[in-house]
VEXGUMI-456151 format. One line per 3 residues: number of its first residue (from 1); their letters; for each residue x, y, z of C-alpha. Coordinates in nm, 2 decimals, always signed. Example, Ala and Ser with C-alpha at 12.3 -4.5 7.8 and 13.67 -1.06 7.14 Angstrom:
REM residues 2
1	as	+1.23/-0.45/+0.78; +1.37/-0.11/+0.71
//
This chain:
REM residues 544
1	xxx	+0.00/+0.00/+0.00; +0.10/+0.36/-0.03; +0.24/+0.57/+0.20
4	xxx	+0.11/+0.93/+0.09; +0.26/+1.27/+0.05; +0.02/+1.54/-0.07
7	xxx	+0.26/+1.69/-0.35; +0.32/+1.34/-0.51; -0.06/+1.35/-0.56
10	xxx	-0.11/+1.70/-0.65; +0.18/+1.69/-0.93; +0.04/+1.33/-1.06
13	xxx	-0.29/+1.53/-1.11; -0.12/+1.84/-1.23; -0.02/+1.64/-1.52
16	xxx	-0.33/+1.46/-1.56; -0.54/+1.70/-1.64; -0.31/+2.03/-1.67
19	xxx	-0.63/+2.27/-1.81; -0.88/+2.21/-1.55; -0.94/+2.42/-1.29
22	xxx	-0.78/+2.42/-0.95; -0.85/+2.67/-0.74; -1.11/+2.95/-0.83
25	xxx	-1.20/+3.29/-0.61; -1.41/+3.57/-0.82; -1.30/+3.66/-1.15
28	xxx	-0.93/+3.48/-1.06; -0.89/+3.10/-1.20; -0.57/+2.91/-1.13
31	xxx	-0.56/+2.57/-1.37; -0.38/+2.28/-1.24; -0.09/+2.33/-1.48
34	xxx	-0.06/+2.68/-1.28; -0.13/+2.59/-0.95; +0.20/+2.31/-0.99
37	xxx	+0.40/+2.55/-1.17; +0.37/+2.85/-0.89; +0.36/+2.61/-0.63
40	xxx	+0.69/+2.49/-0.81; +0.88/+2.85/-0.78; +0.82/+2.92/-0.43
43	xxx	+0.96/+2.61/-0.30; +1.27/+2.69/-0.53; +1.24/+3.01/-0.40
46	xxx	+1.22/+2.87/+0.03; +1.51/+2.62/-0.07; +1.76/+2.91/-0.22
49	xxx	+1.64/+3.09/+0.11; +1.83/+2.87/+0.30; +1.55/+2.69/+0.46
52	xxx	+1.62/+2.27/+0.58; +1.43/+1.97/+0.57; +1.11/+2.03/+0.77
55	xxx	+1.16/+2.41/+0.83; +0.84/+2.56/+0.92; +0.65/+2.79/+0.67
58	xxx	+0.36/+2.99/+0.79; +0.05/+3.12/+0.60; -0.03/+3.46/+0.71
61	xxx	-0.32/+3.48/+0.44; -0.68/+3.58/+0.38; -0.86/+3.29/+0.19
64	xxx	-0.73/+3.26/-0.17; -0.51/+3.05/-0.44; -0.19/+3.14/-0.24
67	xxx	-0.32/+3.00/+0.07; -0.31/+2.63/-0.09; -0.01/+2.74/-0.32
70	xxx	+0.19/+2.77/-0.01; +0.12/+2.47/+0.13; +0.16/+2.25/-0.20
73	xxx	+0.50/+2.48/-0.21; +0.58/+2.31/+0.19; +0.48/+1.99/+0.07
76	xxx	+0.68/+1.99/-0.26; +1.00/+2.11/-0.02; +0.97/+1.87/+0.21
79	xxx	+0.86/+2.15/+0.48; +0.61/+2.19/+0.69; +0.32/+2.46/+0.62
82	xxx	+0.16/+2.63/+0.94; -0.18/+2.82/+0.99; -0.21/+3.18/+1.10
85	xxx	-0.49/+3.27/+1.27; -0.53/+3.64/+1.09; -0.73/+3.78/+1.37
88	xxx	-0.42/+3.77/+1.61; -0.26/+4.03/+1.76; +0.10/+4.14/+1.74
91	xxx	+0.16/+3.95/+2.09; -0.02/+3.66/+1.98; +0.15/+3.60/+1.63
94	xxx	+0.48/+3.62/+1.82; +0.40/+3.32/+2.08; +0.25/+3.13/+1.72
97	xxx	+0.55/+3.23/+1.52; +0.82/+3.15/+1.78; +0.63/+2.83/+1.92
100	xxx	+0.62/+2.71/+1.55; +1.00/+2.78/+1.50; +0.85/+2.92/+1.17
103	xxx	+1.13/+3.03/+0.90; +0.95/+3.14/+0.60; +0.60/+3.37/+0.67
106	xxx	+0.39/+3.45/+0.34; +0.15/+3.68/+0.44; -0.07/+3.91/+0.26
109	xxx	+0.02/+4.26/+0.26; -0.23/+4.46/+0.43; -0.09/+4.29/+0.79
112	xxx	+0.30/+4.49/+0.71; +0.15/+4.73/+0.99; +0.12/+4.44/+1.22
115	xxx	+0.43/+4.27/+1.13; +0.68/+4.57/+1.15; +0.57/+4.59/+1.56
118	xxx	+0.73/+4.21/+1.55; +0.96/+4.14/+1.29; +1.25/+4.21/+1.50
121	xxx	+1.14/+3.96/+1.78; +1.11/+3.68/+1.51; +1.54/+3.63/+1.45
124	xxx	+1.42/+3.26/+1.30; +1.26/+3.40/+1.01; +1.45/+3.37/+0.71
127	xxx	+1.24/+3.51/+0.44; +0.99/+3.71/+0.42; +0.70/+3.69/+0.13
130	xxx	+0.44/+3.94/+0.06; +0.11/+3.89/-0.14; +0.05/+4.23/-0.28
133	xxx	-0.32/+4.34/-0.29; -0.51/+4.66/-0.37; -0.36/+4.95/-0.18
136	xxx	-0.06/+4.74/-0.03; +0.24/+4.68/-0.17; +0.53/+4.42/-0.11
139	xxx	+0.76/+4.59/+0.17; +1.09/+4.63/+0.12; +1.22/+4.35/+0.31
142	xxx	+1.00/+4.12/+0.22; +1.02/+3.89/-0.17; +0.68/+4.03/-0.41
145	xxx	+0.49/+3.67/-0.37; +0.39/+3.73/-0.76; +0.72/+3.78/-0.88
148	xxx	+0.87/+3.46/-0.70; +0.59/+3.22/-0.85; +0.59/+3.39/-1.19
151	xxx	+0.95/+3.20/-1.22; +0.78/+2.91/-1.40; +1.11/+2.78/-1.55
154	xxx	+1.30/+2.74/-1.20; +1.38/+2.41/-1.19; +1.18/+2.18/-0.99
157	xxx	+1.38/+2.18/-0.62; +1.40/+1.77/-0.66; +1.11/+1.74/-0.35
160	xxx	+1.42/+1.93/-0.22; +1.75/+1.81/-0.14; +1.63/+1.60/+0.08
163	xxx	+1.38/+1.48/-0.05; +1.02/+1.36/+0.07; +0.85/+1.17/+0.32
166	xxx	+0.51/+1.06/+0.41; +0.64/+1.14/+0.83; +0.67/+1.51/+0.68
169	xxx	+0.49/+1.69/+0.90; +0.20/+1.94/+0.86; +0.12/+2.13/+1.19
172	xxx	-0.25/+2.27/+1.28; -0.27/+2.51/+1.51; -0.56/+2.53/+1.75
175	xxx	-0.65/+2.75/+2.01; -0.97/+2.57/+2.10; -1.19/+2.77/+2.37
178	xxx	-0.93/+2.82/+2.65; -0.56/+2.88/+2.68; -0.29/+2.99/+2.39
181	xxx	-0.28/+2.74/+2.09; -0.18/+2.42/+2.05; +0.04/+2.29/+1.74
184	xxx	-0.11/+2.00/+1.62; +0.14/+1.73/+1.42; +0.01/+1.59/+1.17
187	xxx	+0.21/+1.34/+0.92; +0.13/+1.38/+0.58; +0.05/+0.95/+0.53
190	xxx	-0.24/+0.99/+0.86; -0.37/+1.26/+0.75; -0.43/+1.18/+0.36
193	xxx	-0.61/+0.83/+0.49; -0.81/+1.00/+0.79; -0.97/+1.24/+0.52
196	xxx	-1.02/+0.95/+0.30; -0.71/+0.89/+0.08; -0.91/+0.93/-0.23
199	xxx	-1.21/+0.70/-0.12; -1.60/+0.80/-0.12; -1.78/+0.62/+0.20
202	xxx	-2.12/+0.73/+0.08; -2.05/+0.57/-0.29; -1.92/+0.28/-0.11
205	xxx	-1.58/+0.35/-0.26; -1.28/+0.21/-0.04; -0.97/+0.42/-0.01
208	xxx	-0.73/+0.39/-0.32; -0.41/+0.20/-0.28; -0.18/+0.39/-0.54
211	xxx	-0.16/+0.71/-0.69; -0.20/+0.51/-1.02; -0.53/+0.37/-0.92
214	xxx	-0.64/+0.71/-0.77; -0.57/+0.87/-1.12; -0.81/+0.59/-1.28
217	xxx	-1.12/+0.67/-1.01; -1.11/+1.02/-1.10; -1.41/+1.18/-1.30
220	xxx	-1.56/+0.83/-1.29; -1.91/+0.79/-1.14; -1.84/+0.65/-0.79
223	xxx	-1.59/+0.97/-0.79; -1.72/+1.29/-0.97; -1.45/+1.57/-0.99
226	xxx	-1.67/+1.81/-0.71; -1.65/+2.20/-0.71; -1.61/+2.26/-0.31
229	xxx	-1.72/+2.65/-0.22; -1.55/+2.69/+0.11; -1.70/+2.96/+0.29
232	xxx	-1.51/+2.91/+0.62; -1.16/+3.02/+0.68; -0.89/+2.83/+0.51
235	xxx	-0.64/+2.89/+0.82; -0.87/+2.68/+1.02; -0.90/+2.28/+0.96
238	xxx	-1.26/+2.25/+0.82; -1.16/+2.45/+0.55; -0.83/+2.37/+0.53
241	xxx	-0.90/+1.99/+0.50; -1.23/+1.98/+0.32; -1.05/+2.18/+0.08
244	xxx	-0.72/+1.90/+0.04; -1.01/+1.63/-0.01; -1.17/+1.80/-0.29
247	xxx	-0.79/+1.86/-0.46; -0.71/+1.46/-0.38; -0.95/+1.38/-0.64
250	xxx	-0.89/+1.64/-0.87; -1.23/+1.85/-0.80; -1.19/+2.27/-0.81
253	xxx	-1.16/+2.46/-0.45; -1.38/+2.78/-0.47; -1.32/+3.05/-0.22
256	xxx	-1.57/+3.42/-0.22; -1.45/+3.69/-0.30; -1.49/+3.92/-0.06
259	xxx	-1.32/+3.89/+0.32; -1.61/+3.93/+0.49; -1.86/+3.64/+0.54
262	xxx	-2.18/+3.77/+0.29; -2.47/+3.50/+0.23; -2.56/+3.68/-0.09
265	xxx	-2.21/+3.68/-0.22; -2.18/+3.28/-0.13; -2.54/+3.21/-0.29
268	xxx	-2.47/+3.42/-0.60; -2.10/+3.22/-0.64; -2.27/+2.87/-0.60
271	xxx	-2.48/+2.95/-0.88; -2.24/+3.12/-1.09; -2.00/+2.86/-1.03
274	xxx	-2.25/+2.57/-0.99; -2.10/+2.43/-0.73; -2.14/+2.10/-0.58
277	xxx	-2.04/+2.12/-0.19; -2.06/+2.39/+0.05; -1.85/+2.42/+0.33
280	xxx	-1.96/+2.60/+0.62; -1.92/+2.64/+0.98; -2.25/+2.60/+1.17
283	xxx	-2.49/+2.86/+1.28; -2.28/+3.17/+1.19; -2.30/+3.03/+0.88
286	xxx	-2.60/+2.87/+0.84; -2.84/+3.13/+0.96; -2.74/+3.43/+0.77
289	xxx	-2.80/+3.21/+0.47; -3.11/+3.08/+0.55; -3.22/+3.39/+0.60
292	xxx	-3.12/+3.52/+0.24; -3.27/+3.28/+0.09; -3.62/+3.26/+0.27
295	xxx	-3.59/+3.70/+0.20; -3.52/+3.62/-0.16; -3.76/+3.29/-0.26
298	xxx	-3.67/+3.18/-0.61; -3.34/+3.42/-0.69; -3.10/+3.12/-0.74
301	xxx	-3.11/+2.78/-0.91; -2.95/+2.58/-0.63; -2.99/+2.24/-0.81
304	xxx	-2.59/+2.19/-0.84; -2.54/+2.19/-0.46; -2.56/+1.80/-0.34
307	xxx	-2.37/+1.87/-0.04; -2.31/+2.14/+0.21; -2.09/+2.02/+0.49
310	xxx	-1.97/+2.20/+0.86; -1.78/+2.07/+1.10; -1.63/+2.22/+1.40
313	xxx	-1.96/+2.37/+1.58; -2.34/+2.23/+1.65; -2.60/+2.39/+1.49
316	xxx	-2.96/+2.33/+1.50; -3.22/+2.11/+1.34; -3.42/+2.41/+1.20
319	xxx	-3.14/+2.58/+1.05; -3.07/+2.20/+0.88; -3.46/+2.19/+0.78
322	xxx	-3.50/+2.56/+0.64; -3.17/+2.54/+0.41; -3.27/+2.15/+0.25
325	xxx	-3.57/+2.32/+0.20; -3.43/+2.56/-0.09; -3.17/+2.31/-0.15
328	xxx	-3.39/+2.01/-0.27; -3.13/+1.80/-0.44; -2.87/+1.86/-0.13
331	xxx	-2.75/+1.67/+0.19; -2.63/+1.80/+0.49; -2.32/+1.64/+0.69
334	xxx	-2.25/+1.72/+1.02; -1.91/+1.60/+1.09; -1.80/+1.59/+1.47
337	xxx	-1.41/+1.58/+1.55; -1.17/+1.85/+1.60; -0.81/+1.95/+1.50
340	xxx	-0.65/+1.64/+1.66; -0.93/+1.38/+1.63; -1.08/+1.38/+1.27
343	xxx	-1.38/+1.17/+1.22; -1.57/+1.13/+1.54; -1.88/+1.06/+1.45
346	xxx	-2.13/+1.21/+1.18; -2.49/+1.32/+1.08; -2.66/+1.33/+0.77
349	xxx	-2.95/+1.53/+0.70; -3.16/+1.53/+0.37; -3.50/+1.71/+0.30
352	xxx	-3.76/+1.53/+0.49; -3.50/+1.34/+0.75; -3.33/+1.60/+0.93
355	xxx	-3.11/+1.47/+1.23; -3.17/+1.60/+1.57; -2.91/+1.81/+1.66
358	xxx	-2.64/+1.71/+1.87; -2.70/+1.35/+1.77; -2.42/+1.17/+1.54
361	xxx	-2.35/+0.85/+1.47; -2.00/+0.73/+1.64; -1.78/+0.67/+1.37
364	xxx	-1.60/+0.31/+1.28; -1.28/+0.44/+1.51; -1.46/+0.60/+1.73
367	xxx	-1.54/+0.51/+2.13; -1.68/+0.68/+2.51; -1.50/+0.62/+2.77
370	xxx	-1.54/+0.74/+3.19; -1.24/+0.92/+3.35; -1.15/+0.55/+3.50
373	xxx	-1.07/+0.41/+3.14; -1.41/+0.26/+3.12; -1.60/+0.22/+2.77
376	xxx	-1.92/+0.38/+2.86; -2.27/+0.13/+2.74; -2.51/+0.23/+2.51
379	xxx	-2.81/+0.33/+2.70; -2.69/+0.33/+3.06; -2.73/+0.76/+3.07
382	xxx	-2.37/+0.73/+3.18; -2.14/+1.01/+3.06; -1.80/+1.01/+2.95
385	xxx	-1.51/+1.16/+2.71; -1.54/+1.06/+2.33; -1.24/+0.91/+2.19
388	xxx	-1.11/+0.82/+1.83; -0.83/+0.56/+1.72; -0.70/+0.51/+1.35
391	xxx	-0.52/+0.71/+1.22; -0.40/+1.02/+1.44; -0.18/+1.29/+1.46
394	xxx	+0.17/+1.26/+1.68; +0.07/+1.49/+1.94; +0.13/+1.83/+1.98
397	xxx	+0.44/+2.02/+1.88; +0.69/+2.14/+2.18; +0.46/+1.99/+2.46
400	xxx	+0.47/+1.66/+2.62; +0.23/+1.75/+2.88; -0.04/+1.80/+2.72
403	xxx	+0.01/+1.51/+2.48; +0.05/+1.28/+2.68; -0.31/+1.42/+2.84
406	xxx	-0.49/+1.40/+2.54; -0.33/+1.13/+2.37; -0.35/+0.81/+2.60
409	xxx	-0.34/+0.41/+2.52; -0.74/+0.22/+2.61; -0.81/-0.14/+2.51
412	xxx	-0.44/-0.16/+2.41; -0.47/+0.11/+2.13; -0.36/+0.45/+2.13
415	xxx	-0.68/+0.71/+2.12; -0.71/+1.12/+2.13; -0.95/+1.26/+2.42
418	xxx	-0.96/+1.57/+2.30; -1.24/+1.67/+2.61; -1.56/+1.62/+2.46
421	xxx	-1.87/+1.46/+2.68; -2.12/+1.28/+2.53; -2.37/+1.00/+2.64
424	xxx	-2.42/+0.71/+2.43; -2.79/+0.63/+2.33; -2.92/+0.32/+2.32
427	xxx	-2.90/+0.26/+1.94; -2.57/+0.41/+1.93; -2.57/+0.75/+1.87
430	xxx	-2.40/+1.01/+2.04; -2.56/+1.27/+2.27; -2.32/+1.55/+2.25
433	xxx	-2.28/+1.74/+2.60; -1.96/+2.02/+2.55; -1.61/+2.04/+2.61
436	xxx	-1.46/+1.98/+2.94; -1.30/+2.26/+3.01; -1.55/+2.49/+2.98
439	xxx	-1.82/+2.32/+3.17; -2.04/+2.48/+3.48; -2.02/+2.34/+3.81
442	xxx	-2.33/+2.47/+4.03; -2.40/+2.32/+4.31; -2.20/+2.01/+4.23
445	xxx	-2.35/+1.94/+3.92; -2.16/+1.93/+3.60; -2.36/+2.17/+3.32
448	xxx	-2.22/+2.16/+2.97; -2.25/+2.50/+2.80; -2.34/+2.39/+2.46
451	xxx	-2.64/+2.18/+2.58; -2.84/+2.47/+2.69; -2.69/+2.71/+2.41
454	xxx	-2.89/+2.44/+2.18; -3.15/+2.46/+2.40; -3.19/+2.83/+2.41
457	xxx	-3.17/+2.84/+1.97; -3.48/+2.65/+1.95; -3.66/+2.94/+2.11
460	xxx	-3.84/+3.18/+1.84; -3.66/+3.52/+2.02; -3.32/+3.36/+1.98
463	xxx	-3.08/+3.40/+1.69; -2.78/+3.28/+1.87; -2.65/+3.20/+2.27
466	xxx	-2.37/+3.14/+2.47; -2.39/+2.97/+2.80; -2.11/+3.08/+3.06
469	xxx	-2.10/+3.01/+3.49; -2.10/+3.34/+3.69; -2.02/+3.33/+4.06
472	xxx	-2.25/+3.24/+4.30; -2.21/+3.22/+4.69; -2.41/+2.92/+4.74
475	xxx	-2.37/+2.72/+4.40; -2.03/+2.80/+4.32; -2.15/+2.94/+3.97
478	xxx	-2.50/+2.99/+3.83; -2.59/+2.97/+3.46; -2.60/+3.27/+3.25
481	xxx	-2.77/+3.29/+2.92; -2.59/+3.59/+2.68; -2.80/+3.57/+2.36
484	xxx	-2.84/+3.80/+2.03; -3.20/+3.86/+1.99; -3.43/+3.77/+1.71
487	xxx	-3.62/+4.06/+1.50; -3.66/+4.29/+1.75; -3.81/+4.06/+2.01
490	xxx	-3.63/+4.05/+2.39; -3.71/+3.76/+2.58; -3.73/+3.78/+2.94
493	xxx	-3.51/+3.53/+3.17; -3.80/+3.41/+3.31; -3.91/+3.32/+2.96
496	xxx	-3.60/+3.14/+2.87; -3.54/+2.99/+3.20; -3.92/+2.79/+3.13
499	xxx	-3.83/+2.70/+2.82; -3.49/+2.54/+2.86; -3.65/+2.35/+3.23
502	xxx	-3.93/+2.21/+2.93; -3.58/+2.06/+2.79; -3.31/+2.00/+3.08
505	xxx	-3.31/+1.96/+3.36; -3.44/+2.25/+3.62; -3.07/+2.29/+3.76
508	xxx	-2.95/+2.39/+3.36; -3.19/+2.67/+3.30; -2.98/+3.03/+3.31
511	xxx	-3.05/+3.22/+3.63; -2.89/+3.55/+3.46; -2.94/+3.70/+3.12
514	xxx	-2.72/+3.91/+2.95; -2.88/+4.01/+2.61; -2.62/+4.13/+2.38
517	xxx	-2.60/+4.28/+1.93; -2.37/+4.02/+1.86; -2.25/+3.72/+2.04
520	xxx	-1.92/+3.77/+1.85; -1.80/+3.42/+1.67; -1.49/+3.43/+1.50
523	xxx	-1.51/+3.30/+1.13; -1.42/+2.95/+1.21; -1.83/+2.99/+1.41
526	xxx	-1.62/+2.92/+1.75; -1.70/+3.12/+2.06; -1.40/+3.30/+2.30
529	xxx	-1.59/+3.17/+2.60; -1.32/+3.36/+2.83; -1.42/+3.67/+2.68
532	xxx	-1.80/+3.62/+2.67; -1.76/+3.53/+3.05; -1.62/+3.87/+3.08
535	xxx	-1.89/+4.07/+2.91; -2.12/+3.90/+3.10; -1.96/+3.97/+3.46
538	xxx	-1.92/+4.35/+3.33; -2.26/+4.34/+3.23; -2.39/+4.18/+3.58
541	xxx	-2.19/+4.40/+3.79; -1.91/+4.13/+3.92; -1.61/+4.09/+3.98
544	x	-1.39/+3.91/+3.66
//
């Protein structure tokens, strides 16, 4: 069997079908032949920088083609690409930058403000390149990103000097709810067969074996080249990896436009484009679309779309029932799993047979367990920490601690616990709960935030919540509810608090209510929990 590297596949397909289209954003299409041949000149370009096997390149990029240019460039060099979360701060790109030992940074050059208040803290960095874009030019101590690809006729680097390797490494940062990120380390081999090395689960397609016989499969009817609109962030790993799946069967990657999120925008591209998947990140997503559609009945033939896919957040049943509603020929998947543990379990929705939310079936690799090592029982209401074997990363870059916490052997396998409770139903399904570290304590029982934020969706006057503990002298903490309001409408806490006891449990109805314009979410849909639990004790009048 093959052991994969990403550019071995990319250039195989490059030269397979040179004239189709690779990566498209507006008016801007990048062919395959292209896409190799840039890709080609900047890892000339990183190896005549001086930069050794493995050295770490970060992409400091808006979505676009040279977000996945640069890391076809790592791959091809036998480095290893790195995300950038573009909403950092100066202090926070410094911890990224210097945990990640990056060398090379291609970043676009609207963020030279940001970078000149750091570049002299970063003494690693051996070249700089700048993407040039309306209004910003290259500095001048940084290589024009334009002018380094446009050498077409640099020789290929020879999957650099030293070659590559399917242990090449690419790392995924993650900052997750609480505390500074986390590098994850993936090799290139577990990560092309977690996101299904070429295979199609729902045509009943195994994984292919050989590049060869991934070649043959493509454009065939068990695996139709796909045009993938990824609305989400590239920087973060549902876009980032829905998009290498689409480009490891030689489909098109689309990305909008425009920087900021617009639902008209994405429905006007996937018509234009007639795009096949949608890629989205749950409710930040879904409800601004859903709500340009139901404002504009009958503006777009949607009949392309067959799948729109999020991952990464839980959103709700009526957001999954309004959108298959416009989009009659689509299906929904809801994938759960995070940056170190892919493919946790799943949901499919199609029109008629929408999943409840929160409920996924537990995938092939994929297991509960108690804090004593136990695997909990379907249908015993016990709960416990969802796990995943198969194919993993190897832990997190620079920290031993925290992978030896989240990676750990059970059964006599090795597993990522990456904090998430669930209960296991009686047919099997999961009942997803929350992450660990932020769940509510009060009065000795343990209240997962994202239980009652579901909870508190389903009500009419809600367009989005966010559940956080506040002090209390007797409980510890008590629940408070910070939602964005629907249309005008404020509920009342007494309102809310009856609605989510008609769901949970009395002790998991909010017994505060901050009511807020925005809740905030950050374009991967994630919430900064710390600092929604800080509006919310500003708001109440307590001390943080």
């Amino acid at each position: 069997m093959t052991s994969w590297t990403f550019a071995d596949v990319w250039e195989a397909i490059a030269a397979a079908q040179p004239d189709r289209p690779a990566h498209i954003q507006g008016e801007r299409v990048v062919s395959w032949r292209q896409f190799d041949a840039r890709a080609d000149a900047l890892a000339a370009h990183l190896v005549a920088a001086g930069l050794g096997q493995q050295a770490k390149i970060a992409a400091y990029l808006y979505n676009g083609p040279e977000y996945i240019e640069t890391y076809f460039a790592a791959f091809k060099g036998g480095f290893a690409p790195v995300n950038t979360n573009y909403r950092y701060g100066p202090e926070e790109l410094i911890y990224l930058f210097d945990n990640a030992d990056a060398e090379a940074i291609v970043f676009h050059a609207g963020f030279e403000e940001t970078i000149e208040i750091i570049r002299a803290r970063l003494p690693k960095v051996k070249a700089w390149i700048a993407v040039a874009e309306p209004g910003h030019d290259a500095p001048a101590w940084a290589a024009d990103y334009e002018t380094v690809v446009a050498q077409t006729n640099a020789r290929r680097p020879a999957k650099g000097p030293w070659g590559r390797s399917p242990e090449d490494l690419l790392l995924l940062y993650t900052g997750g709810t609480t505390g500074m990120p986390k590098g994850v380390m993936w090799r290139q081999d577990d990560l092309f067969n977690v996101i299904g090395a070429g295979g199609n689960v729902a045509a009943g397609l195994a994984p292919a074996t050989s590049i060869p016989e991934l070649l043959g499969r493509i454009g065939s009817a068990e695996m139709p080249q796909p045009t993938t609109l990824v609305a989400c962030p590239l920087m973060h790993g549902t876009g980032q990896f829905s998009s290498f799946i689409t480009l490891n069967i030689g489909g098109t990657v689309a990305t909008l436009p425009s920087r900021k999120f617009n639902p008209i925008e994405l429905w006007n591209e996937a018509e234009r484009l007639k795009a096949t998947n949608i890629v989205i990140v749950g409710l930040a997503f879904s409800t601004p679309m859903l709500e340009a559609l139901e404002a504009n009945p009958g503006r777009w033939d949607l009949s392309s779309v067959k799948v729109m896919s999020s991952s990464g957040s839980m959103w709700s049943q009526e957001n999954k029932r309004g959108l298959l509603s416009h989009c009659r020929n689509a299906i929904i998947m809801d994938s759960f799993g995070s940056s170190e543990a892919v493919g946790m379990g799943i949901s499919a929705s199609a029109p008629g047979q929408e999943v409840q939310t929160a409920a996924f079936a537990l995938g092939p690799n994929c297991g509960v367990f108690s804090e004593d090592d136990r695997r909990i029982e379907p249908g015993s209401g016990e709960r416990g920490l969802v796990a995943v074997t198969g194919f993993l990363p190897m832990g997190y870059y620079k920290d031993e601690e925290k992978t030896a916490k989240t990676f750990k052997t059970l059964e006599g396998k090795r597993w990522s616990v990456p904090g998430d409770w669930a209960e296991v139903n009686a047919d099997g399904t999961l009942k997803l709960l929350g992450r660990g570290s932020v769940c509510i304590n009060t009065g000795g029982e343990k209240v997962f935030p994202e239980e009652v934020e579901e909870s508190l969706k389903t009500h009419a006057h809600v367009r989005d919540a966010v559940v956080v503990g506040v002090p209390d002298p007797r409980f510890g903490e008590r629940i408070c509810a910070v939602i964005e309001p629907e249309g005008g409408a404020e509920p009342s806490l007494a309102e809310l608090s009856e609605h989510v006891r008609n769901h949970l449990a009395a002790y998991k109805a909010p017994r505060e209510l901050v009511v807020v314009d925005s809740i905030g979410r950050a374009p991967n849909g994630k919430v900064d929990y710390k600092a929604v639990k800080e509006r919310a004790l500003r708001a109440l009048n307590e001390p943080a």
